[in-house]
N, C-alpha and C positions, 0 to 999 in steps of 0.2 A: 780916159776911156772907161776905168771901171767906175769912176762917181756918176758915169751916165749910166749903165746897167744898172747899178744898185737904183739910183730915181726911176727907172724904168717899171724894177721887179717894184716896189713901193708903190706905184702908180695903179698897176696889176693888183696887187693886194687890196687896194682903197677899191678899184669896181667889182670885184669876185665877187665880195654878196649879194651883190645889185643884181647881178646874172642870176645865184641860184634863187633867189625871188619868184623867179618866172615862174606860172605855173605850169606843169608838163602835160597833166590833163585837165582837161574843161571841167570844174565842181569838186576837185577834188581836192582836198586841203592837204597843202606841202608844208611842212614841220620843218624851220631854218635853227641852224643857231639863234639862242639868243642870248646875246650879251649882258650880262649882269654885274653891277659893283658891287666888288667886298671892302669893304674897310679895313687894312689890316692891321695888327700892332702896332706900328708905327704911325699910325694916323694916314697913312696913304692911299689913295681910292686903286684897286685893282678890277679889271676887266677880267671874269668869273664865265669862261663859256659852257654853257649846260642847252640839253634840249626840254624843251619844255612839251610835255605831249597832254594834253586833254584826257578827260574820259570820251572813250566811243559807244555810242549806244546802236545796238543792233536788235532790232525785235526778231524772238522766235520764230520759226517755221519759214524764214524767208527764204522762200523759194530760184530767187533768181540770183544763180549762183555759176561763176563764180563773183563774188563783189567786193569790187576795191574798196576796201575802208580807208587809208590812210596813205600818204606817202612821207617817206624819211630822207633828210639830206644834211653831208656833212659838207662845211666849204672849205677844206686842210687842204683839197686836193681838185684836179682839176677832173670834170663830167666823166666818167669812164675808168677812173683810177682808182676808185672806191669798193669796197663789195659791202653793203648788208646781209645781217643777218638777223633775227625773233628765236627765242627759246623760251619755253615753260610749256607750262597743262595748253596741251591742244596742237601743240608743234612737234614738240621729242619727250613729252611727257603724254602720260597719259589724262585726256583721251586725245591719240593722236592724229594728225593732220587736217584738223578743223582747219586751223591757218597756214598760210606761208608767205613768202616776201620774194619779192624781184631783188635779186645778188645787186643788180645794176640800178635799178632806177629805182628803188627802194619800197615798191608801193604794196602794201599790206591787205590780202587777199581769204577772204570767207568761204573756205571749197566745201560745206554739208548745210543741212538745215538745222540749228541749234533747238535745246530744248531745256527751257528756264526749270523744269522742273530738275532735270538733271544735273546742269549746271550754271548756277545765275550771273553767273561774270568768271573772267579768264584773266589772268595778271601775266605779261610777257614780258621780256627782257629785251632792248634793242641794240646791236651791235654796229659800230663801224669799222674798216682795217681798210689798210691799202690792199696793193697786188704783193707787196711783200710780206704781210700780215702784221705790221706794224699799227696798233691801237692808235685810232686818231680820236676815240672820244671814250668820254666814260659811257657806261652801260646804262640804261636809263630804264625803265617804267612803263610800260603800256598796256592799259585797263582798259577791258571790253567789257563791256553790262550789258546783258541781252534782256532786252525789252519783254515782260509777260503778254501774252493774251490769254483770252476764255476757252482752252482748250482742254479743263477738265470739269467733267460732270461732278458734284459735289456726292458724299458717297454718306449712308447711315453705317456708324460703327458695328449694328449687329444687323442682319438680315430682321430678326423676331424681337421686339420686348415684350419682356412679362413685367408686369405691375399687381399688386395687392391693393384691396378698399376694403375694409368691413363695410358689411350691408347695413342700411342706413343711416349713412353718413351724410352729412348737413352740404352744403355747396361751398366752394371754394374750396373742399379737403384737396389737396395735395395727392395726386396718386401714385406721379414716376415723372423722369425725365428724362428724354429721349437727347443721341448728339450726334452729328453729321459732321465730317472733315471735307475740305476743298484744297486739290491741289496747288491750285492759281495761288500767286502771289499775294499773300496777307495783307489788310489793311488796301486792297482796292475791289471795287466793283466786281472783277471776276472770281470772288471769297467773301463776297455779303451774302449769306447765307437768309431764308427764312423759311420759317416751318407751317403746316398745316395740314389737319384732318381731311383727307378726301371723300374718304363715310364710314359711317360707325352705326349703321344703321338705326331703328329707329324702339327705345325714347334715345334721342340725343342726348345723353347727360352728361357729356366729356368736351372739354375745349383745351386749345394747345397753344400754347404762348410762342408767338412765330418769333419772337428772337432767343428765346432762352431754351427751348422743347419742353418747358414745364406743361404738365399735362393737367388739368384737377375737374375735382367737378363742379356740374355747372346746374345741376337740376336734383331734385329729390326722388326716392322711388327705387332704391338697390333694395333688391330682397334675392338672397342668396335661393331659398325655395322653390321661385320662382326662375330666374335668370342665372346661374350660377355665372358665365363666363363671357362677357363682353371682349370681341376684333375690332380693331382700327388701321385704317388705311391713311400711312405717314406718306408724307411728300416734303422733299426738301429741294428750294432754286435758289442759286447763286443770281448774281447782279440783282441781289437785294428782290426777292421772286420774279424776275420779270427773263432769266436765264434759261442756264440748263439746271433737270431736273433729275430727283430721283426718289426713287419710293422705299418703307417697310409696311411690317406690322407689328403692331402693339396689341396686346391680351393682355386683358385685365383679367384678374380672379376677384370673385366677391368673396371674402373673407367670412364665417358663418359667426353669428352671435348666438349664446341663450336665450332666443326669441321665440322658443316654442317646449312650452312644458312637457314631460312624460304622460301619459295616459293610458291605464289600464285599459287592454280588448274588453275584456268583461268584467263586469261589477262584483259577481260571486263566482267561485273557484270550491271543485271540492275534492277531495283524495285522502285514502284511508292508509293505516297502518297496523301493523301487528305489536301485540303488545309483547313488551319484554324486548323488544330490538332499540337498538341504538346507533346513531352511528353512519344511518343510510339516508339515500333523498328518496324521498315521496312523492316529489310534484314538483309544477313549473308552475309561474305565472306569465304573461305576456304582456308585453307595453310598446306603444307607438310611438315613436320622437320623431317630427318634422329635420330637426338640425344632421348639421352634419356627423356620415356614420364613421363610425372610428374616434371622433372628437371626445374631448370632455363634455361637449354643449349636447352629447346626444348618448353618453354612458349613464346607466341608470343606477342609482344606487338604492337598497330597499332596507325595511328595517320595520320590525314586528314591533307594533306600540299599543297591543294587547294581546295576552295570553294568558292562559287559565290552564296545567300550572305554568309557573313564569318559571325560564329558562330551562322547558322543554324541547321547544323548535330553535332554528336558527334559518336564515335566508341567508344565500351569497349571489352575487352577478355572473353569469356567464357572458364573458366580455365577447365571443362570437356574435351572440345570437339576442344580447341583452335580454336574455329572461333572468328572472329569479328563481334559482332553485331554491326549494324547501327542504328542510332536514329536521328529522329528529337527532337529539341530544342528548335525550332525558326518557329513558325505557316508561312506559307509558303501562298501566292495572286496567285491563278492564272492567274489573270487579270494582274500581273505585270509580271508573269514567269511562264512558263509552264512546264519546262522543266530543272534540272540541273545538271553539270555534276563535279563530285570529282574525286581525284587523293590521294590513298590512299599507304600509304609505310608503310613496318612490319620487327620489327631487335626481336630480342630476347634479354629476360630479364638479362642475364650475355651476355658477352663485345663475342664478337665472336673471336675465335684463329685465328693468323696473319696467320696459315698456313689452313685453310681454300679455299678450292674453290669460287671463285667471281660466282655472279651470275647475273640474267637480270630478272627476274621474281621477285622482291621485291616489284615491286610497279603497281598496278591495278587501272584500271579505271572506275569508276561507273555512270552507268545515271541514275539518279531519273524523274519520270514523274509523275506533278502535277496532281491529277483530281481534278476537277470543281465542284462544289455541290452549289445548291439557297444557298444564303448567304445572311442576313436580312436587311432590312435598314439601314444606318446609318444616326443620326441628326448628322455633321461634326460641328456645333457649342451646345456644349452641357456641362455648361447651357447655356441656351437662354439670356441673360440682356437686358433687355428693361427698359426706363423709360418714366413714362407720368403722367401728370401734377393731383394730386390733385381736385378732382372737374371734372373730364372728363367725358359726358353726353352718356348715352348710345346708342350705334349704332356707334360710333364711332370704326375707328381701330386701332388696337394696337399693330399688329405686323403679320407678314406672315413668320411662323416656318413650316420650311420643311423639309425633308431627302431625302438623294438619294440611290439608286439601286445600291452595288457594283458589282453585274453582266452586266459588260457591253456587252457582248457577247449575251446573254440574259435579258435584263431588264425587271423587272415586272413592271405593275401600280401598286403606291402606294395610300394609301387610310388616312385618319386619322381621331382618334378618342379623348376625353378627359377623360383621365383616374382618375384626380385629380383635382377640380376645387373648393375648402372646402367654396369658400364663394357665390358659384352660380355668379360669375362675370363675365364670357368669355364666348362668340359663335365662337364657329368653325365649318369653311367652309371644310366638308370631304374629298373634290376633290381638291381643293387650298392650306388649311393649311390658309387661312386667318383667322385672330383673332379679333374676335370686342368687345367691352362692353358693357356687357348682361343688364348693368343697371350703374347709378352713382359711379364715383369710391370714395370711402372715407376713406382718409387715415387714420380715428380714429376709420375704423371698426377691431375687435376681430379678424378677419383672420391675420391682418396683424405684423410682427414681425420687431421691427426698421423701420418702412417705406417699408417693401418690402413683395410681397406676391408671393407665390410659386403653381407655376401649373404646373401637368405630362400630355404629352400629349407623345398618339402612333399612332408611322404610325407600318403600317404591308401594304405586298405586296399582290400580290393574287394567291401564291401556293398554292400545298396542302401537307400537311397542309401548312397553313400561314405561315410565320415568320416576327416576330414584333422587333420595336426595339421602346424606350422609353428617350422620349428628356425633358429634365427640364427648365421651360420657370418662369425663375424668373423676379417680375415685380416691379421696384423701382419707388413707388408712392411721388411724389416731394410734399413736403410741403408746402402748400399757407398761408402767414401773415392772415391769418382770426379774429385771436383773439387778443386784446391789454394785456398788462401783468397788476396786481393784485399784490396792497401791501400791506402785514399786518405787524402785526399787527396795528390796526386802532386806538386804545385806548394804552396809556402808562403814568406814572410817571418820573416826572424828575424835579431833584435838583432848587431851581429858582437861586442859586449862581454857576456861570460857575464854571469846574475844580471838584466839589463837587457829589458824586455818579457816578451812571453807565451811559451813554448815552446808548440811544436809539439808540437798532440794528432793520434796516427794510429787509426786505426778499419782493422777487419777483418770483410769477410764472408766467407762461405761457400755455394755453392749447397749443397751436402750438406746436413743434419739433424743433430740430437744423435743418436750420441755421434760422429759423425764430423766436427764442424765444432768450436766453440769446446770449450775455451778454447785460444785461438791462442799464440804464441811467438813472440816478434819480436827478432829479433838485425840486427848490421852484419854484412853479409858477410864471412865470414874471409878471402877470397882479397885483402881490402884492408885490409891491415891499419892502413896509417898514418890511416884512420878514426879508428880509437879510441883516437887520442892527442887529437884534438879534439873527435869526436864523442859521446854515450852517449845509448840507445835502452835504457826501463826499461819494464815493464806496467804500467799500471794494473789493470785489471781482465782479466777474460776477453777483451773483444773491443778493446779500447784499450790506446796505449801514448804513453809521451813521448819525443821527440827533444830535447837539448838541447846548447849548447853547454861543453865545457869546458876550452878556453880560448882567448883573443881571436884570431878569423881574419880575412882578407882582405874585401872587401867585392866582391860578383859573387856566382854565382851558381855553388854546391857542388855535384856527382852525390852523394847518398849509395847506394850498392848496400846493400839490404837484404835477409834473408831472414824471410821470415813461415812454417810450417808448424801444419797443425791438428792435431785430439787424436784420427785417427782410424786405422784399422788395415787397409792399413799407412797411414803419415803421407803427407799430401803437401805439399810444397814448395814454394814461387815465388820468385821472386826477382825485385823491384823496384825501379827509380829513385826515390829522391825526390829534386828539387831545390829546394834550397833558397836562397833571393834575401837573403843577408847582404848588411843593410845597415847603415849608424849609425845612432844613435837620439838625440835629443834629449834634452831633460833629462826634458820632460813621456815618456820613455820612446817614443815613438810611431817607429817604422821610418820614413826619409827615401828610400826605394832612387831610384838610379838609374837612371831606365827606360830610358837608350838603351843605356847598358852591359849592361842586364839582356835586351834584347829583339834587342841587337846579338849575345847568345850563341848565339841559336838554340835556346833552353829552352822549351820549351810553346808556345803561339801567339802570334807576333807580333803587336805592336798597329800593322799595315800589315794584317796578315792580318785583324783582328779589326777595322779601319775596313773592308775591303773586304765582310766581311760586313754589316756595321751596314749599307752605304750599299744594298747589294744589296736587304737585307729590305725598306728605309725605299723603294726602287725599286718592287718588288714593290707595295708597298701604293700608293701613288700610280697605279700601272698598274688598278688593282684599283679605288680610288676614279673614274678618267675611264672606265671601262669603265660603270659604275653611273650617273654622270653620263650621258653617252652615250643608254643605251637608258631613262634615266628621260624626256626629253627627246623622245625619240624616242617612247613610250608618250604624253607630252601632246600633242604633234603630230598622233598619230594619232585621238586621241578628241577634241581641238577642231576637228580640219577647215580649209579654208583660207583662214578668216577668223579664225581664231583673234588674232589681231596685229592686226586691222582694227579702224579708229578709229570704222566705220561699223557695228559690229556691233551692233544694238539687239537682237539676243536677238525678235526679230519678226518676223511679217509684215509685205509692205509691200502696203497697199491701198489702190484708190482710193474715193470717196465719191461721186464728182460724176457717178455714171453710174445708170443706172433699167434694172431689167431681170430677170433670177432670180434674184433674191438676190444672197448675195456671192461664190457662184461665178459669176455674169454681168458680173464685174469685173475689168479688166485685173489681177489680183491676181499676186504672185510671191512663192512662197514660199521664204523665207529661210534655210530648214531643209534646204535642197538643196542649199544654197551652205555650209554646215558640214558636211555629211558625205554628199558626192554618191554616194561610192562604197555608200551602204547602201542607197541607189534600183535598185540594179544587182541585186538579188538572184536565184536561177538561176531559182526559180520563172515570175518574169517575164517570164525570157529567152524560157524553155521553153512559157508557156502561149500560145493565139492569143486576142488582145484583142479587145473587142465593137466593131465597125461602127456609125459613127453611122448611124442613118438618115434625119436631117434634111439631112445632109453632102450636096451636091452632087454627082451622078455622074462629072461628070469628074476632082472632084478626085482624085487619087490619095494613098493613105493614106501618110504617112513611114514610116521605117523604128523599127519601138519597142520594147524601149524606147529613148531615144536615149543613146549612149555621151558619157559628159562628158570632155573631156580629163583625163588624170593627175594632170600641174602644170603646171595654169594660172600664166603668171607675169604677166598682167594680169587683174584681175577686172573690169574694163571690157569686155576680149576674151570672157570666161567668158561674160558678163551676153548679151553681142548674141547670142553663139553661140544661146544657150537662146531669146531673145527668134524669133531665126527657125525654129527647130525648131517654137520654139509656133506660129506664124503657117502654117505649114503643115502642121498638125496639126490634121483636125476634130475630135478625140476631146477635148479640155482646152476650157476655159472661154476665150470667153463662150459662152453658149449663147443665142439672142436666136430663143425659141418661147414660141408661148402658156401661159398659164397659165391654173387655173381657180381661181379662188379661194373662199371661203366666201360663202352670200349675207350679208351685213350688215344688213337687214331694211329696212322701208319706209320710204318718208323720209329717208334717209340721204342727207347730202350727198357722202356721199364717193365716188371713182370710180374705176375701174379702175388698175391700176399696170400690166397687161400696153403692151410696147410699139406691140403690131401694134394692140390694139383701141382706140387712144388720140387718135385722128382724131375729128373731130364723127359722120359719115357714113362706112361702106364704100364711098360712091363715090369719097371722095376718095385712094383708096388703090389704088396700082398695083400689081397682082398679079402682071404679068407675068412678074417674073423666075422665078416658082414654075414654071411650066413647064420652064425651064432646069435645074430642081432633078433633075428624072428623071422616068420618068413616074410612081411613085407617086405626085407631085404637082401633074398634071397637070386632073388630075379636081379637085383643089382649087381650081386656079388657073380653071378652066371656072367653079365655082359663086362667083366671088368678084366674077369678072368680069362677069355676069350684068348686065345692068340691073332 
């Protein structure tokens, strides 16, 4: 019984595929197993079950939807027992629910209208399971390709081109190239593009290459002057032009050449200037250029290529307006030229095009016309050099400094004045310019610098106003030999063994100046001759010379008579002592002289003479230091006062405590400050003014005399003290003062109670008024209402 089931179920297995064969619906292609041989390792043929799925092709925008594309079958299981399933882009991916699939009969469904431009084919994954989700096959592959049509107008990448041509340019130039994109599927009919000109108005000189957009030209005749800016109207059709269309515009620009020379408005040009100015512009020229404005092909440039004199004008561009301004450079005489005329030529800043027009109007002629204006003196030798002699007596003259009138057309009278004359030495002649000397000239007065002294003088003419001009009259004072030259040092030491120490260096001045002063000459006296068997005097230089010994002399103290003369004309002479103190010399070379032998000669200053100085000076300053001492002393004296030394000076008042009354002026108090410097109490004010009258004061007292004079110098301050103590005692005016007071109320309750002295009794009866009568009679009437019961 079971070997019949099993041939049964075997039987069942051989017709299964045969069934799912069948097709379910009418045209629609059923996807079976299909069995395939693998060869495996072992050499054995194996049955490889796979499903084999085609590409689907589905065109764009198809509207009748929903459309079975496909159906799927697996044969493991019997009609009903299977479920399918599809996943990827367009199912559980994005973009979703393009597709879905029947769980059961497998058939693969189009639910939107696809869009090749979005998405040109869809890859899905195909599932099978039972009812228990047990995998009955592998996962396979299914490709949808969605068919393109002509559903997009082909599109130009800018709205506007712009394109460049210089003007006249030959045919065929190249001018731009335009480019259009097509959505539709590359490489077919609905993405063959072509191009072309709709209109370009008229001359037509532009053609458009319909497969590439290359634009160029096609005719001759660009002139920027004329036509500056050529539009064209682009059109671009897919399906090879016989499509859909779409349009731009193309602007060309003509590009401007140097094709049009500069040219002067007018031929002659004319504008004057004033002489003596520099510096300014005088005039414009004008010129016309076709090219374009702003360009190089239309900036002009200018350039004076005659002038008379040369490199007195200049031209420059004004790049606004391209004119040429004109400028002087060069101050201009009208007295030498009144009048001058330039030749000016203008090319442009790029090279002009060889096919250009010539022209005759490049080059203009200008006449400038000098004006004339008063123009100021001039001193033509300035500075002035004069030279006169040292010593030159005054009244004499020294020179006739003048100017002249460059207006020769008009000359003014000139006039002259002395505007700088620092040492008061020159008189000038107003009307001549003659110059004389005001007084003796001396060439070792303070005005003068190296021998030369400087004077301004002005002439001015007689416009109006005036104009002055200012001439430097420098005066080189010649130096006269007046003075002989002077050599010291007159006193020196020297070795009495030749060779041994320093020799003797002598110096020479001169009050004179060069050339009347060095280079001096220094000889021994010829009147002595036996000098110069021991002596020799040689020059060093101009103003130096050496004494030395040559050979061994006495030791004491030598005359040498010398003569010195300068180098000036005539020479002057002197003749001088020098003495010299030979002494011996030790090994270390060093002079040991003799001072009582040297100072017992009577040679230069003796050193008796030269202590009585020392002690005199070292007097002097001692005198000079107790002088200082003195009134220093004398100055603390006076501002500490004559307690200054006093052991009781506490720098205070001295006051008492133990007394009740007005305050602390109702207190035996003495101020301390009276006693350091009484005499500042004394001031005239004081003296001079009449002091206030007490009037609580008693009328008999009699007022002291005030203010009160304090002795000088006091030589006891015990004496000082009483003296003051009774002045005060019989002075009603100073403290105490013992009257009532009124004080603040202190409010209710207060225990506290008067401080006045009079109201300080239990009762006013117990208070004797009496003496208030004695007071005078203003308090008379007091002393009635006190006494009252």
């Amino acid at each position: 019984m079971g070997i019949k089931v099993f041939c049964a179920f075997c039987l069942l297995g051989l017709l299964f595929p045969q069934v799912l064969s069948l097709p379910v619906n009418d045209g629609l292609p059923v996807l079976n197993l299909w069995q395939q041989q693998d060869v495996a390792a072992d050499g054995l043929k194996r049955i490889k079950r796979a499903w084999v799925i085609p590409t689907i092709s589905v065109s764009e925008n198809y509207k009748k939807i929903p459309l079975a594309l496909v159906q799927i079958k697996s044969d493991k299981r019997n009609h009903g027992s299977i479920l399918y399933s599809i996943k990827g882009p367009g199912v559980d991916e994005e973009p979703r629910g393009i597709f879905s699939i029947n769980k059961t009969t497998g058939v693969v469904y189009l639910n939107t209208l696809l869009d090749r431009e979005k998405n040109d084919h869809f890859k899905l994954k195909a599932f099978a399971v039972d009812l228990e989700g047990i995998t009955l096959e592998d996962p396979t592959d299914l490709e949808i390709v969605v068919v393109d049509q002509n559903d997009n107008r082909p599109a130009f990448t800018k709205s506007v081109f712009t394109g460049h041509v210089l003007e006249g340019s030959i045919p065929g130039t190249s001018v731009m190239k335009v480019e259009a994109t097509d959505a539709d599927e590359p490489g077919t009919d609905n993405a063959a593009l072509k191009y072309s000109i709709v209109a370009q108005g008229t001359p037509q000189l532009f053609s458009i290459n319909s497969d590439t957009g290359e634009i160029r030209m096609v005719e001759v005749g660009l002139d920027r002057e004329r036509i500056s800016t050529y539009n064209l109207t682009l059109q671009v059709a897919d399906m090879a032009g016989d499509g859909l269309t779409n349009n731009a515009v193309a602007i060309i620009y003509v590009d401007d050449i140097n094709d049009n020379p500069p040219e002067f408005t007018e031929e002659e040009y004319s504008t004057e200037v004033t002489e003596h100015t520099t510096d300014v512009d005088i005039g414009r020229v004008h010129v016309h250029d076709k090219d374009l404005v702003g360009s190089s092909n239309w900036l002009a440039k200018y350039s004076i290529i005659s002038q008379e004199p040369q490199g007195a004008f200049s031209i420059r561009t004004d790049a606004e307006t391209n004119d040429g301004v004109l400028s002087v450079i060069k101050a201009l005489d009208y007295e030498t030229q009144d009048t001058v005329e330039l030749t000016i030529s203008v090319h442009n800043e790029a090279e002009l095009d060889t096919a250009a027009p010539k022209t005759d109007r490049g080059l203009a002629k200008v006449t400038v016309t000098v004006v004339d204006i008063n123009e100021a003196p001039i001193f033509h030798e300035n500075p002035k050099i004069v030279s006169v002699k040292e010593g030159t007596p005054a009244g004499m003259e020294i020179i006739v400094y003048t100017a002249t009138d460059p207006d020769t057309s008009q000359p003014q009278e000139l006039r002259y004045s002395v505007e700088s004359d620092p040492g008061d030495l020159l008189l000038l002649d107003s009307v001549t310019g003659q110059i004389l000397a005001k007084q003796d000239i001396d060439g070792k007065s303070a005005f003068m610098k190296s021998s030369w002294y400087t004077a301004l003088i002005v002439a001015f003419d007689n416009a109006d106003p005036p104009l002055t001009a200012t001439g430097t009259l420098s005066i080189q004072v010649l130096e006269m030999n007046d003075y002989a030259p002077i050599i010291y040092p007159l006193n020196d030491f020297l070795c009495s063994q030749p060779g041994k120490g320093d020799n003797i260096i002598l110096s020479a001045t001169d009050q004179d100046l060069k050339p009347q002063a060095d280079p001096f000459v220094f000889q021994l006296h010829p009147g002595f001759l036996e000098l110069s068997h021991a002596w020799e005097i040689t020059s060093i230089n101009d103003t130096h010379a050496e004494v030395k010994l040559l050979t061994e002399v006495e030791e004491g103290i030598h005359a040498l008579h010398l003569l010195v003369r300068d180098s000036g004309e005539p020479q002057q002479e002197r003749e001088q002592v020098l003495n010299v103190s030979v002494c011996h010399c030790d090994r270390s070379e060093s002079c040991r002289p003799g001072l009582a032998s040297i100072f017992s000669a009577g040679a230069g200053i003796s050193f008796g003479a030269l202590m009585i100085i020392l002690a005199s000076v070292i007097l002097l300053l001692l005198l000079v230091l107790l002088v200082a001492i003195i009134e220093r002393c004398r100055q603390q004296g006076f501002h500490r006062g004559i307690l200054a030394n006093s052991d009781d000076d506490i720098r205070d008042n001295i006051l008492n405590y133990d007394e009740q009354g007005g305050g602390e002026q109702d207190q035996d108090a003495y101020d301390i400050e009276q006693l350091r410097n009484p005499t500042a109490l004394t001031t005239p004010s004081s003296l001079q003014s009449k002091q206030p009258i007490r009037r609580d004061a008693p009328y008999n007292y009699t007022t002291p005399q005030y203010p009160r004079k304090f002795p000088s110098n006091p030589c006891d301050i015990e004496d000082f003290i009483n003296d003051g103590l009774e002045a005060a005692d019989s002075d009603p005016c100073v403290p105490p003062y013992d009257t009532a007071l009124i004080y603040d109320h202190e409010g209710d309750g207060s225990v506290a109670g008067t401080l006045s002295s009079i109201a300080s009794s239990l009762t006013d009866s117990d208070q004797d008024y009496d003496y208030l009568s004695e007071w005078g009679p203003r308090f008379r009437r007091l002393a009635e209402l006190y006494s009252q019961p």
